[in-house]
C-alpha positions in Angstrom: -39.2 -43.9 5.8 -42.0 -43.5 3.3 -40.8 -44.0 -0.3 -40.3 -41.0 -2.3 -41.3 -40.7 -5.8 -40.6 -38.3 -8.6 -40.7 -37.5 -12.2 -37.8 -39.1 -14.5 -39.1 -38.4 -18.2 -40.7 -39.7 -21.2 -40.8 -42.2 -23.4 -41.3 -41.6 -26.8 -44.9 -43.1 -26.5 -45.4 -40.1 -24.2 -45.7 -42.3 -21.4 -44.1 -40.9 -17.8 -41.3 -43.0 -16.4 -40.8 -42.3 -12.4 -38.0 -42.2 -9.6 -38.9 -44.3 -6.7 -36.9 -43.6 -3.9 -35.6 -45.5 -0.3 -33.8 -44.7 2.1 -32.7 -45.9 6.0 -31.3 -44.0 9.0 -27.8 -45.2 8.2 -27.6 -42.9 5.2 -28.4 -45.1 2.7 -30.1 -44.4 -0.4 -31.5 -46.4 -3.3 -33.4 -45.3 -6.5 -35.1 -47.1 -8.7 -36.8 -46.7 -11.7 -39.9 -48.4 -13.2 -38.5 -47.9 -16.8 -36.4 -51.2 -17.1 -36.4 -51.9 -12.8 -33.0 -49.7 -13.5 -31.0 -48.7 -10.3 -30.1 -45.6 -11.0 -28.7 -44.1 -7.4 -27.1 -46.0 -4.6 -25.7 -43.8 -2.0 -23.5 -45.4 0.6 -21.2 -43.8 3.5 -17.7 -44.9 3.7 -15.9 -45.3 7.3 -16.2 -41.7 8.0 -19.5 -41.3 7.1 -18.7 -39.9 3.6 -22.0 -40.9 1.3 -20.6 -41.6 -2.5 -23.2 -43.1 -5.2 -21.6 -46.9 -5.7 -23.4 -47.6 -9.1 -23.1 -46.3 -12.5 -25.8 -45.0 -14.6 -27.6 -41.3 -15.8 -29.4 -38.8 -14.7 -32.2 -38.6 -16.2 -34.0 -41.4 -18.9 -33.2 -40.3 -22.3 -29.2 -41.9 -21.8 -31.2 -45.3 -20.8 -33.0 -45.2 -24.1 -30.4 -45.8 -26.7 -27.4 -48.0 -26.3 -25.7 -48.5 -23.3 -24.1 -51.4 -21.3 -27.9 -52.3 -19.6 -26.6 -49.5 -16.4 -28.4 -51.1 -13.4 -30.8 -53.2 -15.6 -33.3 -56.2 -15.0 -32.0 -58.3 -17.5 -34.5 -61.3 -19.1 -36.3 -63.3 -19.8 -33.2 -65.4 -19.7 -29.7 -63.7 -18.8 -26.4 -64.2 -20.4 -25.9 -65.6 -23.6 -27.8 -68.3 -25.6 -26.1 -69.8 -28.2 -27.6 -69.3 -32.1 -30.4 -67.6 -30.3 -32.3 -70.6 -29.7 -33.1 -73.8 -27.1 -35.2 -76.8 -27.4 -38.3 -76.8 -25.2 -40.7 -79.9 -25.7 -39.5 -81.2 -28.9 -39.4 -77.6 -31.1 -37.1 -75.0 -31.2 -37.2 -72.1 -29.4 -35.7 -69.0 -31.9 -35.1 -65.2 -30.0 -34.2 -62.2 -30.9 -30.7 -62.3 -32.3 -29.3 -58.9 -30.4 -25.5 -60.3 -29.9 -24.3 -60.9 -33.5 -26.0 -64.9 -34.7 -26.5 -65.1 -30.1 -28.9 -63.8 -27.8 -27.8 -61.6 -24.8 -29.9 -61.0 -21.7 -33.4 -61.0 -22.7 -38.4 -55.2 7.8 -38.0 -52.6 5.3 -39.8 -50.4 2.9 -40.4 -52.3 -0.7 -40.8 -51.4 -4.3 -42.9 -53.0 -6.0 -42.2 -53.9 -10.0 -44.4 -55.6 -12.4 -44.1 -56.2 -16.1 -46.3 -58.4 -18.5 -44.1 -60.5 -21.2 -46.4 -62.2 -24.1 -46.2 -64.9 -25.7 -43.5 -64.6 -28.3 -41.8 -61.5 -27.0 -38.1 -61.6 -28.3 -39.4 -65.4 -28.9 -40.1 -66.3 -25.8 -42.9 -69.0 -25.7 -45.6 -68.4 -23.0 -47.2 -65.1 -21.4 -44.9 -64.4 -18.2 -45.9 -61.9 -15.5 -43.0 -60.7 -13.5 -43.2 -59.3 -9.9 -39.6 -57.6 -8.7 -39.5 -56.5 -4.8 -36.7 -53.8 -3.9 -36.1 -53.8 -0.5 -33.6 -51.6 1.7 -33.7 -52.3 5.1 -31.6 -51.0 8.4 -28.8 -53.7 8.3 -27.8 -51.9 5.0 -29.6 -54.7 2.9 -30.1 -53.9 -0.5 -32.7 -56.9 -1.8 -34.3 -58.0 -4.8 -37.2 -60.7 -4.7 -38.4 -62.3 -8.1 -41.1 -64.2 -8.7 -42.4 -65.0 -12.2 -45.5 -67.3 -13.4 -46.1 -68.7 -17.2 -49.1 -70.3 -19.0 -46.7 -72.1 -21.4 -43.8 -73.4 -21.2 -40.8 -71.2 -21.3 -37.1 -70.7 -19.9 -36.8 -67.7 -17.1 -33.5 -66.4 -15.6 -33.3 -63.3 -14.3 -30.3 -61.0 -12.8 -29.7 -57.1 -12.2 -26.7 -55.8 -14.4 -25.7 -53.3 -11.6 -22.2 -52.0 -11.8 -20.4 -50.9 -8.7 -17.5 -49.3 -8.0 -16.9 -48.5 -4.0 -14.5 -45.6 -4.9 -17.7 -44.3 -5.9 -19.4 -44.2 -9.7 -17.2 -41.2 -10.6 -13.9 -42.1 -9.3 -10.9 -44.9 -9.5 -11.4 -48.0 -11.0 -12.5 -51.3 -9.4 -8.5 -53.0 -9.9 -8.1 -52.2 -5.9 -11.5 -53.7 -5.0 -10.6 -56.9 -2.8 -12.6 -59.8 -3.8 -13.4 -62.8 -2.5 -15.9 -65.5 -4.1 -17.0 -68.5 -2.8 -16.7 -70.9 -5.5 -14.1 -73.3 -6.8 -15.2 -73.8 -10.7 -15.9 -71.6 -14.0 -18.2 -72.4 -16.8 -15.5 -72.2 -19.9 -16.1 -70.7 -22.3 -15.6 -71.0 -26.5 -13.6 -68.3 -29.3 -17.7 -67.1 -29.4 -17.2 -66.3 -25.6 -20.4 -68.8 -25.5 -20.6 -71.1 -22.2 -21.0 -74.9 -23.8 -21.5 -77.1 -20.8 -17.6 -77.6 -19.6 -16.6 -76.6 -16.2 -13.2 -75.7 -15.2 -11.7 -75.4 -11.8 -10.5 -72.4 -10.8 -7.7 -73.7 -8.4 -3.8 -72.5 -9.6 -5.9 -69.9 -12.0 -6.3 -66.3 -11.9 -9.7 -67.3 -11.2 -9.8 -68.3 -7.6 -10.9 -65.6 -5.6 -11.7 -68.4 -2.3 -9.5 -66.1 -0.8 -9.0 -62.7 -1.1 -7.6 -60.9 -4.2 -7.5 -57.3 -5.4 -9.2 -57.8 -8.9 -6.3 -56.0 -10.8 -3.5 -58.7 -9.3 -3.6 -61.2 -11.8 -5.3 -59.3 -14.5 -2.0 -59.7 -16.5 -1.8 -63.2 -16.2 -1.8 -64.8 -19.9 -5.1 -67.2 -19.1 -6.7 -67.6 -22.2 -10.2 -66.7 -20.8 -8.4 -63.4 -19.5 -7.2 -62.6 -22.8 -10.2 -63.5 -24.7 -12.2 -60.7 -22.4 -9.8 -58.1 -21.8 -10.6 -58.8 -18.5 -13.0 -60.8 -16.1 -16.0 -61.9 -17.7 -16.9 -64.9 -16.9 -19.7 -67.2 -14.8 -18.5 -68.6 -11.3 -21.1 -71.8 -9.8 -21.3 -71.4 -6.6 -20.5 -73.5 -3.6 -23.4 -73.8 -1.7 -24.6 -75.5 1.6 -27.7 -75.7 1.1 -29.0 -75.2 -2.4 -32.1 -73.0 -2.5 -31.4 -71.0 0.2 -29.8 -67.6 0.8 -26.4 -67.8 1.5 -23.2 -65.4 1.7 -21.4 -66.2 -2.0 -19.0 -63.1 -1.9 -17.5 -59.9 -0.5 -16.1 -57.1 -2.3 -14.0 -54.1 -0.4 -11.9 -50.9 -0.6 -9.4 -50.5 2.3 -8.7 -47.2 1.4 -12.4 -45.9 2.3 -13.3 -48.9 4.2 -16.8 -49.4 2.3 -17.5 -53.0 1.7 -20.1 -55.1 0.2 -21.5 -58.5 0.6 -23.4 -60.8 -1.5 -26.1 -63.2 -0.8 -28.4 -65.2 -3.4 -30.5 -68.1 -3.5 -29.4 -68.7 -7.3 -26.7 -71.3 -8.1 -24.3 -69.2 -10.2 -22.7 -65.5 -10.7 -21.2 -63.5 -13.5 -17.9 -61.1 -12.9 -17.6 -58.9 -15.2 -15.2 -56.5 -14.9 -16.9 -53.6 -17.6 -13.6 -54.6 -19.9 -15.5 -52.8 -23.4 -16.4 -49.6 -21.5 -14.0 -47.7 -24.4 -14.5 -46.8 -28.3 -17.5 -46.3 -28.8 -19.3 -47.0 -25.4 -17.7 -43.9 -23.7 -20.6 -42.4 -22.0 -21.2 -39.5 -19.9 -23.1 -40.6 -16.8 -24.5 -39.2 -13.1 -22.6 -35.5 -12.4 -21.5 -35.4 -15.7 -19.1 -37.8 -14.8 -17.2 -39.8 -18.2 -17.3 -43.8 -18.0 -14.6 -43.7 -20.3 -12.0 -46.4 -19.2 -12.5 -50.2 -18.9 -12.5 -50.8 -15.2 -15.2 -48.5 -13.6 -17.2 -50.8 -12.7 -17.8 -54.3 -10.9 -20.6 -57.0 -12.1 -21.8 -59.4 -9.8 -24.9 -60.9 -11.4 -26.2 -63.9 -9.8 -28.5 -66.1 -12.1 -28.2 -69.6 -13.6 -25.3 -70.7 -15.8 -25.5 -69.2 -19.1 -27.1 -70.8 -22.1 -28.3 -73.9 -19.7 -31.3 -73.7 -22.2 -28.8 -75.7 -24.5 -26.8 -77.3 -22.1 -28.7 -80.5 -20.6 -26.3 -80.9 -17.6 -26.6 -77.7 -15.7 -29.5 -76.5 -13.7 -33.1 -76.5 -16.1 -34.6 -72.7 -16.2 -37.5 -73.8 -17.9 -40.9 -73.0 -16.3 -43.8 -74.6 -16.5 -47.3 -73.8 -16.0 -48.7 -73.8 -12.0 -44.9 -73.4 -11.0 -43.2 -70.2 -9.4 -40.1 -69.0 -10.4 -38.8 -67.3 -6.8 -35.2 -66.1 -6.8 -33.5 -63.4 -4.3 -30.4 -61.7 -3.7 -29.6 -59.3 -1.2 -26.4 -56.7 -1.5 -25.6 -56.0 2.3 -23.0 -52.6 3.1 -20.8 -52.0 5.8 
């Protein structure tokens, strides 16, 4: 099915912002805008054939344009958090923009198309990077983002989309009956600055371990430090993989009541959970429908990338690029 495109707004430049819309045979739709790469719709039938929009997010642009919880969002150059808002590269140091107090946080089908310029120095990022993002939806339900992204200097790249789902649907229970499963058996720890520093901890006999299936609210009481520090889960699982590199089945997420379920696949070594713990106080927002986020819970984070702040930590996986190389990651979200 051709992809549909229409008006979404301004931005205060004056410049348009669109709606690019796909869609299969099963009944699945996804939009996308070209403001941000933001997913803004993603309709999917439950057992009965029931279509709910699984993501959270607005209407229309002008919500997207002041502060929100990056709803559906490319995040980059270099997701997560980086510690002091800096990393050595090549004997200097790197400094970014400091947007998370003294840290930096997140610089067969029809496909979309996103591409967005970076220069040199933007939010300090060394190097001009041009970005290429492929949306995909396909007729196995596959929901897929390509990246690909090429330097002329030197710099750190690590991208992820901050989707949150809920299969309930964006307007309706919270995400503590989802069942979970991830295929990992370590965390990256975490300090009191909720800053990853290089330390991995196992996640057998924890609330962690999700290698079999959990409903995310069944140990959400349990006193864990890293549970209590987040309010929640919030935290980066590295993966088990069979074969680095390639694009493997890392998790599944479901709702037995509806019987939608969601797989994910990804080339990338890690994933954050984040279980939208601060969505309260003063990020109570009024979303699609007129719908209010205005409960931690509504949502589900599942944002495959490299560990956080490997820039500064020398044992994980590098995420510097270089020139003449090609950063190529991909993750696909499959529904049933």
């Amino acid at each position: 099915m051709p992809i549909r495109t229409e008006p979404f707004g301004q931005l205060p430049t004056g410049e348009p912002v669109s709606l690019y819309t796909l869609e299969n045979q099963n009944g699945v739709l996804l939009s996308v805008t070209d403001f941000g790469g933001k997913m803004v719709r993603l309709l999917v039938p439950d057992r009965d054939g029931r279509q709910e929009d699984v993501i959270l997010g607005f209407d229309s642009l002008a919500p997207y344009l002041v502060r929100n919880p990056y709803f559906g969002t490319l995040v980059g150059r270099c997701a997560n958090r980086i510690r002091n808002a800096c990393f050595p590269l090549n004997g200097s140091v790197c400094r970014l923009d400091a947007n998370a107090g003294p840290h930096h946080l997140h610089g067969g089908a029809e496909q979309l198309c996103l591409e967005l310029f970076s220069p040199d120095g933007d939010q300090g990022y060394p190097g001009n990077l041009q970005v290429t993002v492929f949306y995909g939806l396909d007729e196995e339900n596959r929901v897929s983002l390509e990246y690909f992204a090429r330097t002329d200097a030197d710099t750190i790249v690590n991208l992820t989309n901050h989707c949150y789902f809920n299969l309930y649907g964006h307007g309706g229970r919270d995400v503590r009956n989802h069942v979970l499963t991830i295929r990992a058996g370590a965390i990256t720890d975490l300090d009191g600055e909720k800053l990853v520093y290089g330390k991995l901890l196992p996640v057998q006999g924890t609330p962690f371990d999700f290698r079999t299936p959990h409903a995310i609210g069944e140990r959400m009481g349990d006193p864990h430090r890293l549970l209590a520090l987040n309010d929640g889960y919030d935290v980066n699982y590295v993966l088990d993989r069979a074969a680095p590199g390639a694009l493997e089945k890392v998790c599944t997420v479901s709702v037995p009541e509806n019987g939608r379920a969601m797989s994910v696949f990804t080339t990338l070594p890690a994933m954050q959970l984040y279980t939208a713990n601060y969505i309260r106080g003063d990020f109570v927002l009024t979303g699609k429908d007129g719908v209010r986020y205005d409960h931690p819970y509504c949502g589900l984070c599942l944002e495959t990338q490299y560990n956080p702040n490997s820039p500064n930590c020398p044992e994980f996986p590098s995420v510097v690029l270089r020139p003449g190389e090609t950063y190529h990651a991909a993750t696909v979200y499959q529904f049933a």
